[in-house]
N, C-alpha and C positions, 0 to 999 in steps of 0.2 A: 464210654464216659466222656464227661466236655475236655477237649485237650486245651481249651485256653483258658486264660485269666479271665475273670469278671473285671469288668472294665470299670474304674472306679473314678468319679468325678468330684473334685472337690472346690465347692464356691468361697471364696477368702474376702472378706470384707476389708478392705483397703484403709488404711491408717494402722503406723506403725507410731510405738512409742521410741523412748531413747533407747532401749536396751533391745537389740535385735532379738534377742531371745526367748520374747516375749509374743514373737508372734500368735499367731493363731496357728496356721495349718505352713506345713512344712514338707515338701517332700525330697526323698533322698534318692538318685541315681547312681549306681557302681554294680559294681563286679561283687557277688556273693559266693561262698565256695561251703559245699557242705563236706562233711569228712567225717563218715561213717566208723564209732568203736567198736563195730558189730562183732554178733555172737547169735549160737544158733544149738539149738536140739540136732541130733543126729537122724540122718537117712536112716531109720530101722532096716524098711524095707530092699534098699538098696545093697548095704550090708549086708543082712539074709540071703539076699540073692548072687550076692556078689564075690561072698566066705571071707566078706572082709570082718574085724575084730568089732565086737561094740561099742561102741559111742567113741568111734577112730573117725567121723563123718562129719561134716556141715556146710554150712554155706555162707558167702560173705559177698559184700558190695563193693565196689569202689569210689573215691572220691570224683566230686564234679562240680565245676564252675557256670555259673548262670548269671542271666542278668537283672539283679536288686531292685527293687521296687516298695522302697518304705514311706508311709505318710504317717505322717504326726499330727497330733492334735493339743493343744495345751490347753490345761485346764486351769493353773495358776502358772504362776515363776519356780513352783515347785514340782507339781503334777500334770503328767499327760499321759495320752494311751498313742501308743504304733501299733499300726499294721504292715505286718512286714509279709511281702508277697515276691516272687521273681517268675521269670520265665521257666518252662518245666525242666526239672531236674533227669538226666536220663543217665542211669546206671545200668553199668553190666555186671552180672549175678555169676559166682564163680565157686568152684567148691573148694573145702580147706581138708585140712587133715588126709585123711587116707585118699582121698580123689582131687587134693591140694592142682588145681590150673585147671578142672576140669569145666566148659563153659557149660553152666546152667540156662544162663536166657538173657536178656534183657526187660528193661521196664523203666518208664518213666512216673515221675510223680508230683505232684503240686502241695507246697507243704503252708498255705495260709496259717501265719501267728497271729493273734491280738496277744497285748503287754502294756500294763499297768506301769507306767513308769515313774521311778522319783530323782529328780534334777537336783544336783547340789548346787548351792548357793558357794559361788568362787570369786576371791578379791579380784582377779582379773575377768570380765564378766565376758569373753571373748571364747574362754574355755570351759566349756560346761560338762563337766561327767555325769553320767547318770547309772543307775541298773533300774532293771524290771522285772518283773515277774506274770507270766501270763498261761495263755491254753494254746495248742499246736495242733489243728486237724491237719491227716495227712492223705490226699486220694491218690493211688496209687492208677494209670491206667496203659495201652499199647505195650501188655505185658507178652512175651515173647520166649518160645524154648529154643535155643542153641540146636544149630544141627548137630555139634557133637554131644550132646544132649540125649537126644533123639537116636542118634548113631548107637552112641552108649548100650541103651534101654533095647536097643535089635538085637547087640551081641550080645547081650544077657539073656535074652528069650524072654524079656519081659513086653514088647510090643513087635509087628510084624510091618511089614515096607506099606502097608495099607492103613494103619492107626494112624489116629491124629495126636497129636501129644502137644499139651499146651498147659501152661502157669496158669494159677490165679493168688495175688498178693492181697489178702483184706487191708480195708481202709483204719485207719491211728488215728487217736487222740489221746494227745499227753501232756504233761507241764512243758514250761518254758522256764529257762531263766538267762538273764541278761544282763551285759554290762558293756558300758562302751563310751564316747564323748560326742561331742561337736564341737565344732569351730568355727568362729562365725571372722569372714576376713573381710565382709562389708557388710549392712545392714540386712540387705537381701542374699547373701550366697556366702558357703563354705563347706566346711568339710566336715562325714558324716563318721565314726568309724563304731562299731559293735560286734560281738562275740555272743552266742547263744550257746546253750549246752539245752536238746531239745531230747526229749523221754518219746521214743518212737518205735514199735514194734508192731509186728504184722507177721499171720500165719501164712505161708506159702503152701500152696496144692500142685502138685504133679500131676494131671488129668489127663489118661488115656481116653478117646470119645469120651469127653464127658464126667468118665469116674475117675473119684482120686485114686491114686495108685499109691502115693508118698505122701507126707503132710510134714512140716518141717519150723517150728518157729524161730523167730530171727527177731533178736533187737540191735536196732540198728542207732539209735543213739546218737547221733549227729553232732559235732562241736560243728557250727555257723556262722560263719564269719564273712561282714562287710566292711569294705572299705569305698567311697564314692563320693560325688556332689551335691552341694544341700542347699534348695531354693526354698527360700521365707515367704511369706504371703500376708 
């Protein structure tokens, strides 16, 4: 799968009115961090093999910092839509409950928002709050099983020194919701900052050659948070 961004170009017609807010297209540079509330179905299989107790198994993500990539568009002083994109997010996959540190794998993923935004109208016009609401595709891809993983699935007599053992994460899409401000500290440039809470889940496959072995669902649920720089156009 592509591991980079679409590169996205946006043409600004130049002339700005008195309220900087008011531009047209806008984009925002910073630091984004996702922070997974995840939760997961349990290793049946794992379990079974393992004599561990039922549904004492799953899996979990960790949090990760990337870098933010938002453009704006305004449609009045009230209405606009973002696109909120960053550089790929790469997390490490680990187990909880009854195999709680054990490493499952790695995997990275690129999580494109669009969001319908509405701008409140503020006596000081410097400060402008907003929230949003929109749709969240997620592609997950460079998914990756842990040697101790791997190691695990030998001592259990479920694969042999010669199997291949490798993840596969399905691709998400879910709601968005949003809220966050700007601050405009000159006509053209200020500061950007927003909070998402994104609806994100994906089946995981444990594949020996090929065949799944385990199947595991994970929602992973992201609170998203930016803070960064905001140039007007």
């Amino acid at each position: 799968m592509k591991s980079s961004l679409i590169h996205l170009s946006f043409i600004a017609a130049l002339g700005f009115t008195a309220t900087p807010a008011l531009a047209d297209f806008s984009v925002n540079v910073g630091a984004i961090g996702a922070m997974p509330s995840d939760s997961s179905s349990s290793l049946n299989v794992v379990e079974g093999v393992a004599g561990l107790p039922t549904n004492s198994t799953g899996v979990g993500v960790n949090n990760n910092t990337q870098l933010g990539l938002t453009f704006d568009y305004r449609l009045s002083s009230n209405w606009g839509v973002q696109l909120v994109a960053a550089t790929p997010f790469s997390h490490d996959i680990s187990g909880t409950g009854a195999i709680d540190g054990l490493k499952v794998g790695k995997t990275k993923h690129l999580p494109p928002t669009l969001l319908a935004q509405y701008h409140f109208d503020m006596a000081n016009s410097k400060f402008q709050p907003f929230i949003g609401l929109g749709l969240n595709y997620t592609t997950f891809f460079d998914t990756k099983a842990d040697t101790e993983l791997v190691g695990t699935l030998g001592a259990l007599g479920v694969t042999t020194a010669s199997d291949e053992v490798s993840i596969k994460l399905t691709d998400s899409w879910g709601l968005a919701a949003q809220a966050g401000f700007n601050y405009h500290m000159t006509e053209t440039m200020g500061v950007h900052f927003m909070v998402s809470k994104i609806q994100l889940d994906t089946n995981a496959s444990v594949r020996v050659n090929g065949n799944t072995v385990e199947r595991v669902h994970v929602d992973i649920d992201p609170l998203v948070v930016m803070l960064g720089l905001r140039w007007s156009f």
